[in-house]
RONUDO-831540 format. One record per atom (N, C-alpha, C, O, CB): x, y, z. Coordinates in steps of 0.001 Angstrom, whole numbers, plus 500000, padded with zeros to 6 digits. Glycine has a CB too. Example, Ala and Ser with C-alpha at 12.3 -4.5 7.8 and 13.67 -1.06 7.14 Angstrom:
<rs>
513190494310507800512300495500507800513200496700507800514236496681508465511308495527509046512850497750507080513670498940507140512900500030507870513409501138508039514084499402505725
</rs>
This chain:
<rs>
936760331309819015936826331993817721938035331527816912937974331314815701936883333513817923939160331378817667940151330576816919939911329612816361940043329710815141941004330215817465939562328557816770939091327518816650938129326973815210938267326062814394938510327551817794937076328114815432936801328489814205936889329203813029936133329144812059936342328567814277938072330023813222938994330278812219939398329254811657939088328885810524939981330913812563940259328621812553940941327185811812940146326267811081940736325661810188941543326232812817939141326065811224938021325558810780938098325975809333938299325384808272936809326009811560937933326839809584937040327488807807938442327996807129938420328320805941935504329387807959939715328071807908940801327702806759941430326211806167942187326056805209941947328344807235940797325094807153940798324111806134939757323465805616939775322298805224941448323282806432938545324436805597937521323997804357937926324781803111937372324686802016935834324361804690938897325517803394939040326843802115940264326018801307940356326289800110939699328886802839941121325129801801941710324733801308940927323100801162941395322457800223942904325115801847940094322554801762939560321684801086938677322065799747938658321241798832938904321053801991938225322830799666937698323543798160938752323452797101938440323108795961937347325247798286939717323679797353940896323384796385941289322358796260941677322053795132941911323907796540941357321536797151941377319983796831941140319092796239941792318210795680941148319531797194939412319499796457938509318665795822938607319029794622938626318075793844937225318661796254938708320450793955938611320434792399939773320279791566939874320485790357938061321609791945940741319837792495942000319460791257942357318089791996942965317403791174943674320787791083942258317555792944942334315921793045941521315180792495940438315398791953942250315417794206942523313652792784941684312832791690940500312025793074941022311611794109943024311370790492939492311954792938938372311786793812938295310361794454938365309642793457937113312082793037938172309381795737938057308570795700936529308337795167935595309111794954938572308238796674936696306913795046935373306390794000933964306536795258934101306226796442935678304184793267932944306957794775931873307188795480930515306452794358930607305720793372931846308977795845929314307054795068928501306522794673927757308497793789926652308913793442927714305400796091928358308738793799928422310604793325928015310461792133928812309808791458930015311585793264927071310812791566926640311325790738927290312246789856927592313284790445925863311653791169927671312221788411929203312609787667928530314139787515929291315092787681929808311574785809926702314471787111926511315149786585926329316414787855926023317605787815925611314653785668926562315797788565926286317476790093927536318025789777927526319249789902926252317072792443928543317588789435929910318913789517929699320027788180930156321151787973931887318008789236929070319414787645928167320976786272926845321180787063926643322374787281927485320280783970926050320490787472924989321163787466924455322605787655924631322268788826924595320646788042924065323645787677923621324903787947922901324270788886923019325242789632922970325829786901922243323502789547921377323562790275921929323603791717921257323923792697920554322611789949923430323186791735924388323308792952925229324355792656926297324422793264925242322049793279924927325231791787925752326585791983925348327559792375924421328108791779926242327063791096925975328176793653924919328834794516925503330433794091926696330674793904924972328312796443924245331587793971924778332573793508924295333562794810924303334789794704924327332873791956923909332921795945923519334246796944922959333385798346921859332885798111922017335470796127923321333178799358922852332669800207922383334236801511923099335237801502924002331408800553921217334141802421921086335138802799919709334179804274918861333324804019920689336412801343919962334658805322919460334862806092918418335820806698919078336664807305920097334752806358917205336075806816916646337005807333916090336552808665916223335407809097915770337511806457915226337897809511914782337421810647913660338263810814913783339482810927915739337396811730912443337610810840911193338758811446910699338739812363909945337823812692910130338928810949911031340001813256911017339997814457909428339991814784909011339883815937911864341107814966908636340110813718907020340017814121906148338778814465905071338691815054906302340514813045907070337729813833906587336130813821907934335718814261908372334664813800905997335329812206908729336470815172909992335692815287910401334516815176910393333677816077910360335778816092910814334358813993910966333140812795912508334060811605912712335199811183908732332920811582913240332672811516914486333238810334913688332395809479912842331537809729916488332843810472914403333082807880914021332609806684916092332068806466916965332887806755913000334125805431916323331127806120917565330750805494917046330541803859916113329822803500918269329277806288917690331156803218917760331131801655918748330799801190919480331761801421917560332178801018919507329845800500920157329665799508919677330243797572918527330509797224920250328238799823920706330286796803919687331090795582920976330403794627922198330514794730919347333403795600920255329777793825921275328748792792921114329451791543920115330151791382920769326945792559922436329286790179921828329499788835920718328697788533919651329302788431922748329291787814920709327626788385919589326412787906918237326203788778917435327113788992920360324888787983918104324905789240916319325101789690916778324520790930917351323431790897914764324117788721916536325288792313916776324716793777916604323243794207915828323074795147915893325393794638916889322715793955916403321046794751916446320037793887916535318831794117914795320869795344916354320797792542915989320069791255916752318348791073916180317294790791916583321198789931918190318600791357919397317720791376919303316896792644919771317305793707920774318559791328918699315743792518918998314651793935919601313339793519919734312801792420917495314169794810919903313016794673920802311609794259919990310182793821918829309958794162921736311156795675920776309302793041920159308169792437920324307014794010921303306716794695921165307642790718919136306698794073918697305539795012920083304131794603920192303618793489916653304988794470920820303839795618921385302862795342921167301403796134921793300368795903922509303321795364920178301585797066919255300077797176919928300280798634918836300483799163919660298285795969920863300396799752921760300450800976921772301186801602921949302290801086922769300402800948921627301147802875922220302457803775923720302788803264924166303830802782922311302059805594924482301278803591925885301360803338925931302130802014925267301625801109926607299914803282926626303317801721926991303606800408925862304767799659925797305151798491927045302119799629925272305022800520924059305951800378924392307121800068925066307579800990923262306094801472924283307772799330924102309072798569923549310349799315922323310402799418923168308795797449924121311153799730923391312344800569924200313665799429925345313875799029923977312396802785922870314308799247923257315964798552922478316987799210921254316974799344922848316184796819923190317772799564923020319190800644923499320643800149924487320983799497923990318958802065922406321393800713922951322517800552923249323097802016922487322639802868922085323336799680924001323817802383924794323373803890925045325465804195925705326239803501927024321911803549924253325755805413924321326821805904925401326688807184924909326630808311922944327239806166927165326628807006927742326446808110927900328364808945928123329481808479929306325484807625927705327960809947927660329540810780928600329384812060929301328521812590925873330033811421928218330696812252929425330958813783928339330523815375928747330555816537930067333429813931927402330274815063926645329382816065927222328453817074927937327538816666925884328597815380926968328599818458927433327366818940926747326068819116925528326172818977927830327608819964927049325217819305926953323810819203925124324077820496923933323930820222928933322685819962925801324477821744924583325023822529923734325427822266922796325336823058924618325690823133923538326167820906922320327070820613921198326287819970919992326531819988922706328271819649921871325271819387920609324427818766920821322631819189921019321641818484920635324685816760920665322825820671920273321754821446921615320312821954921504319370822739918992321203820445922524320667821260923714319698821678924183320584822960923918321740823290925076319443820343925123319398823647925941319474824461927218320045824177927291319877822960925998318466824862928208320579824511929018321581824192929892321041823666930348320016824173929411322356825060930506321650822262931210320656821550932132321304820842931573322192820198930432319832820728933237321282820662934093321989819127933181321316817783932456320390817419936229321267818942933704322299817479933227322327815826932435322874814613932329323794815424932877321621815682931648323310813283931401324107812939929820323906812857929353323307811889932194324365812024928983324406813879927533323923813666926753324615811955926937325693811391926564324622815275926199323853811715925565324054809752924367323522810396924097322774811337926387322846807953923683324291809402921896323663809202922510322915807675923495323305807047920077325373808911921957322196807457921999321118806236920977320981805486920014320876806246922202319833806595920580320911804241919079321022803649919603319727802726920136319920801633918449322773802713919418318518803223919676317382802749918628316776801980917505317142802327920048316660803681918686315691800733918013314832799758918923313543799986920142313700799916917986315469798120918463312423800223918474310758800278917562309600799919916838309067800760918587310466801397917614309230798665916320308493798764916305307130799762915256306581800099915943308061797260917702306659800193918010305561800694917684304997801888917905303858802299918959305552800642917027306100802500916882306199804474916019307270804491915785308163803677918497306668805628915579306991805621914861308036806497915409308626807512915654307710808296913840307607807027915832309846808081916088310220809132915884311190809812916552311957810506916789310135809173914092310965809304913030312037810408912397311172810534911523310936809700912133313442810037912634310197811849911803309417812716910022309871812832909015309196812614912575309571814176910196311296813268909122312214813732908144313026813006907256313725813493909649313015814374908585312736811107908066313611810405907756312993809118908516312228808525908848314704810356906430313417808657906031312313807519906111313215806140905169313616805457904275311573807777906924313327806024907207314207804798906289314212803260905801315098802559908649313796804461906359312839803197905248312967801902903808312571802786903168311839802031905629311595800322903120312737803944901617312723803995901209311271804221900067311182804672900942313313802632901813310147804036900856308968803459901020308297804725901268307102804568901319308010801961900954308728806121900279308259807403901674307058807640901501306054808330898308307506807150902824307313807058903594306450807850905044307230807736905604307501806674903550304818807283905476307496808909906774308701809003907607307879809137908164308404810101906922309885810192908264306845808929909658305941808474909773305370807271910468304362807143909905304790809268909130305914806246909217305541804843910565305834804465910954307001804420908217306254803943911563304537804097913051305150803385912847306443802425913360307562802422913812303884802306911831305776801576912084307342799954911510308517800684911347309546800028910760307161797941911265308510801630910905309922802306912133310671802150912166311743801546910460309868803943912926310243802569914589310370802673914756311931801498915117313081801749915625308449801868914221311148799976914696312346798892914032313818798854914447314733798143914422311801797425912974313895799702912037314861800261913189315714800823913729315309801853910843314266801390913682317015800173914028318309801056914312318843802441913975319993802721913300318889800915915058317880803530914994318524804982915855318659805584916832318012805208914380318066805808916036319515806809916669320269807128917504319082808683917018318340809537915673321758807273918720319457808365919317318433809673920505319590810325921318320127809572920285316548808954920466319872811811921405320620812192922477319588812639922175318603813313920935321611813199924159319950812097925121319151812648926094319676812754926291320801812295925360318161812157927229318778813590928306319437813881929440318779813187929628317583812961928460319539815270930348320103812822930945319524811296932601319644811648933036320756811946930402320724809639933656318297811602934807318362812005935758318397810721935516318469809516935004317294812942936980318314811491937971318054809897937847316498810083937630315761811045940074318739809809938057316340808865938433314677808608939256314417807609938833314594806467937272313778808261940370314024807778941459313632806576940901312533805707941025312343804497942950313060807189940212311816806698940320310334805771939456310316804632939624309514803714939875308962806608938113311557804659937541311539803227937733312201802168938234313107802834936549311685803204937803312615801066937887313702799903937616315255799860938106316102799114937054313295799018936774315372800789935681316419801429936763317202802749937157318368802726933963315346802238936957316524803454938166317017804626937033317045805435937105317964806251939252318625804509936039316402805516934946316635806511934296315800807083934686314727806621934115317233806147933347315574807991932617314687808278931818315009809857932334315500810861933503313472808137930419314550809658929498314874810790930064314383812026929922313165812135928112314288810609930713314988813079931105314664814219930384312768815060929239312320814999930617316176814982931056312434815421930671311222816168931390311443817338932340312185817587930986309837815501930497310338818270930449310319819523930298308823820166929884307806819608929419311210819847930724308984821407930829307135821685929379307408822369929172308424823031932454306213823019928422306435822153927630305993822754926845305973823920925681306169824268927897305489822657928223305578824513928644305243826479928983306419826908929390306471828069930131304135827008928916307679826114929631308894826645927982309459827341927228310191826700930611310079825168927749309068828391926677309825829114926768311379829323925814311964829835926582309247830423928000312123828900927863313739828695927534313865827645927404315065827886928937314633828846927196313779826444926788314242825182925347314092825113924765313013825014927464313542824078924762315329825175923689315740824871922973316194823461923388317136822785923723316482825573921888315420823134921100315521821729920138315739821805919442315257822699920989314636820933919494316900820527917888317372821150917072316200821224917517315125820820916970318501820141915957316299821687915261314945821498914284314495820032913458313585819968914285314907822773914611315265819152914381315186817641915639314500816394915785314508815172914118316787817308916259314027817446917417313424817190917215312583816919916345311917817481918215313322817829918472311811815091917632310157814692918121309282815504917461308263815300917876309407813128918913309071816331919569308306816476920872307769816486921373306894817192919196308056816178921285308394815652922553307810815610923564308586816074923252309750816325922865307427814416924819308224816279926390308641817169926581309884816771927640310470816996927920307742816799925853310280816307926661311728815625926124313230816181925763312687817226926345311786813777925906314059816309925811315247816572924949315620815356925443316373814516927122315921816804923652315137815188922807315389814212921796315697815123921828315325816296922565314343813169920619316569814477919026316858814657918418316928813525918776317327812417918647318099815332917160316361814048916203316269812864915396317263813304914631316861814180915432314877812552915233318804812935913939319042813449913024319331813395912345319756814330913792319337813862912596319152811913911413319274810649911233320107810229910414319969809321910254319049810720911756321657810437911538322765810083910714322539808538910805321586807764912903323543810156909908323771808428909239323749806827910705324272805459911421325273805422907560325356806844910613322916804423911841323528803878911181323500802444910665322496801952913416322655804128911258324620801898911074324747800287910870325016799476910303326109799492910888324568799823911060324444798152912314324634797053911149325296795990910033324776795996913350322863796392911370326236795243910785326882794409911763328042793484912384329026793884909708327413795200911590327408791946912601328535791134914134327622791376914532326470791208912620330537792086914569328687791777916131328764791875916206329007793510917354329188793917916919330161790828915195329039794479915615329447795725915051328013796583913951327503796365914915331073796185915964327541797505915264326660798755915708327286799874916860327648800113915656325042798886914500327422800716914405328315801710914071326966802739913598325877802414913214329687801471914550327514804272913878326726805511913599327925807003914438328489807706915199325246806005912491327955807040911593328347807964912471328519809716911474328753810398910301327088807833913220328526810342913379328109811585912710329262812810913137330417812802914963327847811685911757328881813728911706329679815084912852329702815960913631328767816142910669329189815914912902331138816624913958331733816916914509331036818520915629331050819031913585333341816835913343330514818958913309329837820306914032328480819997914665328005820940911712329625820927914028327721818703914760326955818436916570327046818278917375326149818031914112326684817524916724328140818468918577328308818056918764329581819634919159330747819667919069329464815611918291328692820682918818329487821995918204331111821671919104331950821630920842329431822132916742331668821431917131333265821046918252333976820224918180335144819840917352333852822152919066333313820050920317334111819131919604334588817737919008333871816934921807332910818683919852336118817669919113336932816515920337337044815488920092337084814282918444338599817044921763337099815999922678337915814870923751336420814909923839335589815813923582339914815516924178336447814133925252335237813450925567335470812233924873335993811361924740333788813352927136334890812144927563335058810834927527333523810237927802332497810861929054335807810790927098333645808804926850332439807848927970332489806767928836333323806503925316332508807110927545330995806117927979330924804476927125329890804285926374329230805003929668330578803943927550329923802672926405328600802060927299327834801152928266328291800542924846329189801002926887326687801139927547325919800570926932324527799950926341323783800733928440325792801393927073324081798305926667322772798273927540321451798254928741321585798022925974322763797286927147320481798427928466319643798337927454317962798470926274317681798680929917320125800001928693317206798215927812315613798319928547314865799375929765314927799545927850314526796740927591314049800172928234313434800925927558311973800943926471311800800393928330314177802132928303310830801655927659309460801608928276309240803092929193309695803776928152308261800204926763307834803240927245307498804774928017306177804451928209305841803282925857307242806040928482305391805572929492304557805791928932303442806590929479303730807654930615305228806412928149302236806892927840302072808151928745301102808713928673300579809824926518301739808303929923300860807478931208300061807985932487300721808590933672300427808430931724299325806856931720301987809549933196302648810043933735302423810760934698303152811001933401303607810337933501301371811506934600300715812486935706299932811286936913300176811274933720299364813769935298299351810700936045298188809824936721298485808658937425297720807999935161297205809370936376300036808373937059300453807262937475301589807473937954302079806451936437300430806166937539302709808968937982303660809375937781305000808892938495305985809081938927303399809409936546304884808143935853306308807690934665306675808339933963305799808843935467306342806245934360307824808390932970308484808890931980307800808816932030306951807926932545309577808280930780307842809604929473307381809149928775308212807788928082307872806829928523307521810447929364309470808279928926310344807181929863311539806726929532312676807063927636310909807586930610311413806240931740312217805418931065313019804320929913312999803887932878311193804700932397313901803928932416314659802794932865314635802094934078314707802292932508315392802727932421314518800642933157314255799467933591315041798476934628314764797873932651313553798931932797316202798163932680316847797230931828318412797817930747318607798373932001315864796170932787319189797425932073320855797593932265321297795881933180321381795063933269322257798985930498321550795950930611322273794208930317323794794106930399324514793111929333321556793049929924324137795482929982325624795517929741326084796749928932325612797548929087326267794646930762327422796972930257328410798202930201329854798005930991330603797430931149328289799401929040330098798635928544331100798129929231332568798197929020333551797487927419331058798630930443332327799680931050333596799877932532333415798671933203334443798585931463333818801801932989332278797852934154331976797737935224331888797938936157331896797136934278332061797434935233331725799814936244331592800482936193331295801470937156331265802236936806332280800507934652330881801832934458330071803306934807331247804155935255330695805159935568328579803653934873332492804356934877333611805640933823333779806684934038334250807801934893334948805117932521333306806185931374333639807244930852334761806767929887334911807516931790333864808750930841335805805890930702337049805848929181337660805910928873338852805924931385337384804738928287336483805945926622337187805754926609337433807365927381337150808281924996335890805008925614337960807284924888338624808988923319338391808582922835338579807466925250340859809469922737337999809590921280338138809129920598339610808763921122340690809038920456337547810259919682339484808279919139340843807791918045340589808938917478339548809267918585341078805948917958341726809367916260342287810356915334342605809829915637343587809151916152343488811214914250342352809702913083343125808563911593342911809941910455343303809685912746341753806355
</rs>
C-alpha cells in the first residue's frame, strides 16, 4: 500500500509538470491538450452481480473516442491515446506474475500497429491488420515511474531471459507487462465503456480506481536511445483531480 501511495504521489506531481513544462518534441497531436473529448468529467465502475461482468465508464465533456491519433507511417514514433483506468489492483489479479507497480486497464487508439494478435477488430477475416490498431481497445498494464519521459511514466519492461515473469497468454508479445484481452469496448456520446468478466481480474469485486487521459508513443530504439518502449507524455485529464483512487465500484 505504500508503495502505492508513492506511486500516485508522483503522478500527482507529474500532472503538474506536464502542464507548465516545456514538452519534449513528440509526434502529439497539438489539438488533444483542448480537446473536450479528453476531458474527463466522471469515471465510474460498476459490477452486476447477475451476469457477473464490470462495466468501466469513463464520461468526457466532448464525444468519447472521437479524438485519435494521426497515422505516422512507423512503429518507431507511433502515436498511442488512452483513456487509462489506474486502480489499487494487483499485478496477480489480471494474469501477470507478481510485480510492483500501478496495474490500469488502458482503452487505447493507434493507427500504426496492431496489438491484438487474437482479435479482428474491424471484421475483415484478418486479425493483424496495423489500422486495426485505431479501433478502441482495451490493454491491461503495469505502470512505473520513469524520469526519462515528460509523462514520469512508462509501461513496465522486463528482460526476456527472465523465466519468472509471467504473462497472460493474450499477451502481444512484447517485454512489457501488457495484455491484450479483447474485452468489448464502446464509445458512444460522451461515454466509452469496456465490458470485463469478473473471472478475468482473479474474482476481485471491490477496488479503488481513477481515470485518466493522456498520450503516449512507443520507442522501438530503447536500447540506443534509453527511453521506454512505451512512455508517457502527456496527462490532459484526471478524473479525481488528484490521482487519490477515490471511486469504489458500485454493486447493482
Amino acid at each position: 500500500m505504500t508503495t502505492l501511495k508513492n506511486n500516485l504521489l508522483v503522478l500527482l506531481c507529474i500532472i503538474s509538470f506536464v502542464s507548465c513544462s516545456a514538452q519534449i518534441k513528440t509526434n502529439e497531436d497539438s489539438k488533444f491538450k483542448s480537446s473536450n473529448d479528453l476531458k474527463i468529467t466522471k469515471a465510474e465502475v460498476t459490477y452486476d452481480s447477475e451476469l457477473e461482468h464490470f462495466v468501466f465508464d469513463i464520461n468526457v465533456k466532448g464525444k468519447a473516442g472521437n479524438s485519435v491519433p494521426k497515422a505516422v507511417g512507423s512503429l518507431n514514433g507511433a502515436p498511442v491515446l488512452g483513456y487509462v483506468f489506474p486502480t489499487n489492483l494487483k499485478s496477480t489479479d489480471v494474469g501477470f506474475s507478481k510485480t510492483e507497480g500501478i496495474v490500469a486497464l488502458a482503452l487505447t487508439s493507434h493507427p500504426d500497429f496492431d496489438d491484438t494478435p487474437l482479435w479482428d477488430e474491424d471484421v475483415d477475416g484478418n486479425p493483424t491488420n496495423a489500422s486495426e490498431g485505431v479501433i478502441w481497445h482495451p490493454h491491461w498494464v503495469v505502470l512505473t515511474n520513469d524520469k526519462r519521459v515528460a509523462g514520469g511514466l512508462s509501461v513496465k519492461m522486463f528482460n526476456k531471459e527472465n523465466k519468472n515473469v509471467k504473462l497472460p497468454t493474450t499477451n502481444p508479445g512484447m517485454p512489457m507487462y501488457m495484455d491484450s484481452p479483447g474485452y468489448n469496448t464502446i464509445t458512444k456520446g460522451n461515454s466509452i465503456k469496456v465490458v470485463v468478466p469478473r473471472f478475468r481480474i482473479n474474482n476481485v469485486t471491490n477496488f479503488s480506481f481513477d481515470g485518466v487521459a493522456a498520450y503516449m508513443q512507443v520507442n522501438t530504439q530503447w536500447k540506443k536511445e534509453n527511453l521506454p518502449m512505451l512512455g508517457v507524455y502527456a496527462v490532459y485529464s484526471v478524473a479525481s483531480g488528484d490521482l487519490s483512487l477515490p471511486y469504489k465500484v458500485i454493486h447493482k
